[in-house]
N, C-alpha and C positions, 0 to 999 in steps of 0.2 A: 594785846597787841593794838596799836592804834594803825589806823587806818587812815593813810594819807588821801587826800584829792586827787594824786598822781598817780596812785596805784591802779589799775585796772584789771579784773579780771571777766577775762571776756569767756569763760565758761558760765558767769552769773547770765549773759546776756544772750546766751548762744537759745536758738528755736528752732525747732523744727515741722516740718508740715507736711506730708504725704504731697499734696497738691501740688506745691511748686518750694521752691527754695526761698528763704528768708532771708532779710539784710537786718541790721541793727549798726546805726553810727556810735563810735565809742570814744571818738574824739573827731573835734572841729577846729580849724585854724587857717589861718591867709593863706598857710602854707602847705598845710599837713591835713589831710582826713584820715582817720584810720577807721574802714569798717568791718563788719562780722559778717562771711556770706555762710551760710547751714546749707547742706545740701545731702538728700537723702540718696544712694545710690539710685543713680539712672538720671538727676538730675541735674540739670548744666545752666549756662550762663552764658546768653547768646556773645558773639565779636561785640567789641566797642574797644571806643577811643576818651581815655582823658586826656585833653587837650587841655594845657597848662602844667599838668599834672603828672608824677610819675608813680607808678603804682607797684606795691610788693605784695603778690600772695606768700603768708606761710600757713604748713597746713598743722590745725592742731592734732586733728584724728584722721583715720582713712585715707583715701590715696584718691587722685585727680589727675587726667589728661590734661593738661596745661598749653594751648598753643597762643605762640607768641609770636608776629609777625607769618615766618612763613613755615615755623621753626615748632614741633609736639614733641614734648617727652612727657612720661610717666612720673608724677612726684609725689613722694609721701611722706607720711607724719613725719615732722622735726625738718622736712624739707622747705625752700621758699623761694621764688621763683618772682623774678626782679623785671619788672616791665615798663621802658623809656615812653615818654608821654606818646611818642610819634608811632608807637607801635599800636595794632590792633592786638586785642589779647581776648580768649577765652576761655573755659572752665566746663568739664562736663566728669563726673564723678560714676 
């Protein structure tokens, strides 16, 4: 099989750490960043804002508390949870 520039598999990229949670960027563009967050249960990802920017969690494995503006639900694996730049969003696993 060859292997395109396009393809990405972010299980090659994905780490984990007892200590705190990991990122890795797996694409960069004017427009587009797509990153990897790893998180081991009990670990989260405090509020924040991209500003310019809108952002999509999906999740590949395990399940995550997802709040969005003012708004939590439960989502998991194969789920993904769509976040307008002007929202606050968080993450705790």
């Amino acid at each position: 099989m060859t292997v395109s520039v396009y393809l990405i598999d972010p299980v090659a990229h994905a780490t984990f750490s007892a200590a705190n949670g990991t990122k890795a960027d797996l694409a960069r563009g004017d427009r587009l960043f797509l990153g990897l967050n790893c998180f081991e249960p009990g670990q989260s990802q405090a509020s924040h804002v991209h500003r310019g920017a809108d952002k999509f969690y999906f999740l590949v494995s395990g399940k995550a508390r997802m709040t969005v503006g003012d708004e939590t639900c439960e989502a998991v694996a194969g789920n993904g949870v769509s976040v307008g730049r002007e929202f606050l969003a968080e993450a705790n696993r």
